[in-house]
C-alpha positions in Angstrom: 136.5 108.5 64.2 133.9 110.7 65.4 133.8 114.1 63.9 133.6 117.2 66.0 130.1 118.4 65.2 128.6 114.9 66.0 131.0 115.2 69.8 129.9 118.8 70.7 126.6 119.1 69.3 124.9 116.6 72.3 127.5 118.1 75.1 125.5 121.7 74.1 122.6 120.1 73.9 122.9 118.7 77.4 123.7 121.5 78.5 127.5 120.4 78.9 129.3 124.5 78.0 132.5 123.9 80.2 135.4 122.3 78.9 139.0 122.2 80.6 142.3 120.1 79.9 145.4 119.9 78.9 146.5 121.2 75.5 146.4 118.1 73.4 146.9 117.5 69.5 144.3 114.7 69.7 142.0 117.2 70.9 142.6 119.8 68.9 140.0 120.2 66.5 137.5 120.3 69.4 139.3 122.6 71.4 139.5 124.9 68.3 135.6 125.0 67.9 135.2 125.6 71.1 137.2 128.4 71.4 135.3 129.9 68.3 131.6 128.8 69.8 130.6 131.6 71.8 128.4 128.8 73.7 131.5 127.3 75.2 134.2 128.2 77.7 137.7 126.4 77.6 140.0 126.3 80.0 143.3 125.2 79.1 145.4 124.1 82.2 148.7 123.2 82.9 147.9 119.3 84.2 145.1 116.8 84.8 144.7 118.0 88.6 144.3 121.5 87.9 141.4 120.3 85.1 139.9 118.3 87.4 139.8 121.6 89.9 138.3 123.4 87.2 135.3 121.3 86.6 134.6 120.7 90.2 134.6 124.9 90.4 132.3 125.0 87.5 130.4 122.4 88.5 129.8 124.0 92.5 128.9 127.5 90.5 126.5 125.4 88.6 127.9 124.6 84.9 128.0 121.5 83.7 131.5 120.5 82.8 133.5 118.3 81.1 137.7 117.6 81.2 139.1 116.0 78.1 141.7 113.6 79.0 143.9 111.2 77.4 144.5 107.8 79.0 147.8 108.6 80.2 146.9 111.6 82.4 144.0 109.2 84.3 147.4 108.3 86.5 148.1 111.8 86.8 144.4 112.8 88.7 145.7 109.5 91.6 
């Protein structure tokens, strides 16, 4: 398992600030460090359509985004 320093630490390198999904226990320690980084912004959203229209409206204002998803809510975004 990757730890949560070594998953944010190239995303802000990168240049990657952004971060939208759905509340998720899996994701939970990231989401919690993001919240307390300053450097970030998360957006927690109701499904995985309404993450994926986050990131595209942080994208067009130019941020670099990223939506954490599980592999059950790919079937949501069709």
């Amino acid at each position: 398992m990757i730890s949560v320093h070594d998953f944010l630490t190239p995303l802000k390198k990168n240049g990657i600030t952004f971060l939208t999904g759905v509340p998720c226990s899996f994701f939970k320690a990231a989401i919690d460090c993001t919240l307390d980084d300053s450097e970030f912004r998360y957006v927690m959203v109701p499904n995985e359509g309404a993450a994926l229209a986050a990131a595209s409206g942080a994208y067009l204002a130019g941020r670099k985004s990223l939506i954490l998803i599980q592999n059950s809510g790919f079937g949501n975004l069709i």
